[in-house]
VEXDREN-2710 file (C-alpha; in Angstrom, 1 decimal):
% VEXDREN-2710
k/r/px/py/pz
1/UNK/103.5/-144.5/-56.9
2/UNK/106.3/-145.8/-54.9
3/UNK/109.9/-145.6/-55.7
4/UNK/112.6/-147.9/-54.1
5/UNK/116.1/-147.3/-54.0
6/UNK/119.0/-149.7/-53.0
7/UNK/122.0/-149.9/-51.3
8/UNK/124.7/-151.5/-49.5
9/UNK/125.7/-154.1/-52.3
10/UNK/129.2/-154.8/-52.7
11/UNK/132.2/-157.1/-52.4
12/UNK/132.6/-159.6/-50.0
13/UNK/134.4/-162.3/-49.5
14/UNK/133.2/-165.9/-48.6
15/UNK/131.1/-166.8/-45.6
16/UNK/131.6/-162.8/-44.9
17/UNK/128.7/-160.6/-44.3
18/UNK/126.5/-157.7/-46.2
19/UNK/123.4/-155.6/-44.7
20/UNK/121.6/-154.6/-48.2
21/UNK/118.6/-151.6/-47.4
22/UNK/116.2/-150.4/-49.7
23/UNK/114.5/-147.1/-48.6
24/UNK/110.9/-146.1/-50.3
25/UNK/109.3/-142.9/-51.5
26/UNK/105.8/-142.5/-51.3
27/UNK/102.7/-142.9/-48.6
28/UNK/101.5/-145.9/-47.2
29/UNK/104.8/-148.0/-47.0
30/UNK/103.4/-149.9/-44.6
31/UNK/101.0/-151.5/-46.1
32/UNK/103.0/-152.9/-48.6
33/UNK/104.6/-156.2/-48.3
34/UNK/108.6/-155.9/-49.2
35/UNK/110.5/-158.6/-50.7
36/UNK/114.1/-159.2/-51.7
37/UNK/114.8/-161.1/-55.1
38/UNK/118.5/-161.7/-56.6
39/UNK/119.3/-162.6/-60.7
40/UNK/122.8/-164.2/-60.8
41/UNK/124.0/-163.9/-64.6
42/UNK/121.8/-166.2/-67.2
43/UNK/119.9/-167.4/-64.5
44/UNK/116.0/-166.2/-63.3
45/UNK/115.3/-163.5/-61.1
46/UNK/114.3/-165.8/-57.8
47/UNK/112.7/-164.8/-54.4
48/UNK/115.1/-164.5/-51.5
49/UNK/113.2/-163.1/-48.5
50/UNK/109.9/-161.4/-48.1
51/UNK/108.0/-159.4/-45.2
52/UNK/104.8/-158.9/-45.1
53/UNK/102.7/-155.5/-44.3
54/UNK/101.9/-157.4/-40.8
55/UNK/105.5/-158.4/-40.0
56/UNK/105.7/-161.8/-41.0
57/UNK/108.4/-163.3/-42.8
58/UNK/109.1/-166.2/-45.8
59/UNK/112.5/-166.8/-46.8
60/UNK/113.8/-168.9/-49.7
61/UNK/115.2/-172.3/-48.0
62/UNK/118.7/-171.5/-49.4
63/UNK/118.7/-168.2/-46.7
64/UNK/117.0/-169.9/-43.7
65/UNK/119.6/-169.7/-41.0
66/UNK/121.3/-167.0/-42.7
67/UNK/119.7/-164.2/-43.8
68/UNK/117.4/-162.0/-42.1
69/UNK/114.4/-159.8/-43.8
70/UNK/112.8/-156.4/-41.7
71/UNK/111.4/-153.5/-42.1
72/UNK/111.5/-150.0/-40.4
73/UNK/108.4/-148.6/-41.0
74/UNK/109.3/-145.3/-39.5
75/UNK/112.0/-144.8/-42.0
76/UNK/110.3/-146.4/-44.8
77/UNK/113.3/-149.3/-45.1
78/UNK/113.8/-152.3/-45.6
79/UNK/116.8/-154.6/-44.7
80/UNK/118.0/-157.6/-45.5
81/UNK/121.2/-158.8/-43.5
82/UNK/122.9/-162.0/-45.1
83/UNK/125.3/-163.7/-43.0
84/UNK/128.0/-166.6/-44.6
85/UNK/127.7/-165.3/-47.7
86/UNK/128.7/-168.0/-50.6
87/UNK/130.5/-167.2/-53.9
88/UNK/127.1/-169.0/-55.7
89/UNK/125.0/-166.4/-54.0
90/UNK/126.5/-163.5/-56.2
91/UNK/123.5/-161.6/-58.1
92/UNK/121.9/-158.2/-58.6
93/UNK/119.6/-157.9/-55.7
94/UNK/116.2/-156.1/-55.9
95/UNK/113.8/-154.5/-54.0
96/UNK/110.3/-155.2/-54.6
97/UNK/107.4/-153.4/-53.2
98/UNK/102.9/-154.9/-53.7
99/UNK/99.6/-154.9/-52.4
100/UNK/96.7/-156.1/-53.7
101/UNK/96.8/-153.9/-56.9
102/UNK/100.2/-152.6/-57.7
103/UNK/104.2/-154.1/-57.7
104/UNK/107.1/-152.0/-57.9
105/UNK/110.7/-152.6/-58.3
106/UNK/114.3/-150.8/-57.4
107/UNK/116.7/-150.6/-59.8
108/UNK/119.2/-153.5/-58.0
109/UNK/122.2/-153.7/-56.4
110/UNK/125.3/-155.9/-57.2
111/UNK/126.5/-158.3/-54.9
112/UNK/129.8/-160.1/-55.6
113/UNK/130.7/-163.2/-53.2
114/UNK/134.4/-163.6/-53.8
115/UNK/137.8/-163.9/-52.5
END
């Protein structure tokens, strides 16, 4: 069982900048791959950055250039840093934890992209 927990959401204002972290209970962190998904209001949840257990990275093309996805296996964290935040990119962002047999989720955190 792993349990994520998020933080570092908030307001911001356009093209300013937000370092989200989401810190996990449990063993074996990392060997889970960690991903970062946002859900703007009547819209889908959709991927924004993801690392995987080996350190690589895959980030949606709307955060290329801007955001940045990594992982402190030590501390059982996960960052994302986004950079020239836009008023569009305003969501709950989650934390999401798998490996080959399990997924697990945080509870979000509210970004708000606005001047």
């Amino acid at each position: 069982q792993v349990q994520l927990v998020e933080s570092g959401g908030g307001l911001v204002q356009p093209g300013g900048s937000l370092r989200l972290s989401c810190a996990a209970s449990g063993s074996a962190f990392s060997t889970y791959g960690m991903g970062w998904y946002r859900q703007a209001p009547g819209k889908q949840r959709e991927l924004v950055a993801r690392i995987f257990s080996g350190g690589s990275t895959d980030l949606a093309d709307s955060a290329k250039g801007r955001f940045t996805i990594s992982r402190d296996n030590a501390k059982n964290t996960v960052y994302l840093q986004m950079n020239s935040l836009k008023p569009e990119e305003t969501a709950v962002y989650y934390c999401n934890a798998w490996n080959f047999r399990y997924e697990y989720w945080g509870q979000g955190t509210q970004v708000t992209v606005s001047s």
